[in-house]
N, C-alpha and C positions, 0 to 999 in steps of 0.2 A: 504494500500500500504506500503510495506517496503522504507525505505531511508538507506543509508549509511550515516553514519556521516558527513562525507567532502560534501556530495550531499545534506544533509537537514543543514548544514552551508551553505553550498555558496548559498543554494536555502532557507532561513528561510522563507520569506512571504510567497512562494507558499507552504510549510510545513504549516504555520498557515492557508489560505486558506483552504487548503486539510483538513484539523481536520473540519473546522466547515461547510463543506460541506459535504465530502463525509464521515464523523468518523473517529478513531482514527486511527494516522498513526505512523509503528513500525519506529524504528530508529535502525540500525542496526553495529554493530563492529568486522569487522574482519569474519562478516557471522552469529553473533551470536543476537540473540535479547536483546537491551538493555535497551530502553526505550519506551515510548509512550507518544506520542503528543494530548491530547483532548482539544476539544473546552472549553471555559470556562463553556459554557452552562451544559454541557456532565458534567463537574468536580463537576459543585454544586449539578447536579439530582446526582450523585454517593455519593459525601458525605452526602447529606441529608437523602438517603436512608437509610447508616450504622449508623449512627449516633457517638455518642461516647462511648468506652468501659463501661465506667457505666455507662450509660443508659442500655448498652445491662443486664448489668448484676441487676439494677437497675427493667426491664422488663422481670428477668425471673422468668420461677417460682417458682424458687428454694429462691428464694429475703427474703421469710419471713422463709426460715428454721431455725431450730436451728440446727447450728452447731456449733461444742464445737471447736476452734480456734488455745485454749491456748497450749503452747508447753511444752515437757518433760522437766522437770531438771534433768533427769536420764545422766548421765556423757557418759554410755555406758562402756565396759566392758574395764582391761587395758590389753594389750599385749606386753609382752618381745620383743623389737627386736636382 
């Protein structure tokens, strides 16, 4: 369900209700989508699932290549302006 802002202010418990009953509920500004409201339950199965960037990268399978890192000391060429 969409909220407008002033309507999930003046109505905040029935917004926290609505998340951990029916899912997440948009919050909207001026027409526009701005936020979402999930139950706490909903928040942790989501970050559990992604975990954290190095993990991700930690778990890929690129983790053991060699890649060469180091950067140029080449200055780059000089131009007159």
């Amino acid at each position: 369900m969409n909220w407008q802002l002033q309507e999930a202010k003046n109505r905040f418990s029935e917004l926290v209700k609505a998340a951990e009953k029916k899912g997440p509920q948009v919050i909207t500004v001026h027409g526009k989508e701005r936020a979402v409201l999930v139950s706490a339950e909903e928040y942790r199965r989501l970050v559990r699932r992604k975990g954290s960037l190095l993990e991700f990268f930690q778990k890929s399978p690129w983790s053991k290549a060699d890649v060469d890192i180091s950067r140029s000391k080449d200055l780059g060429r000089h131009i007159e302006l």
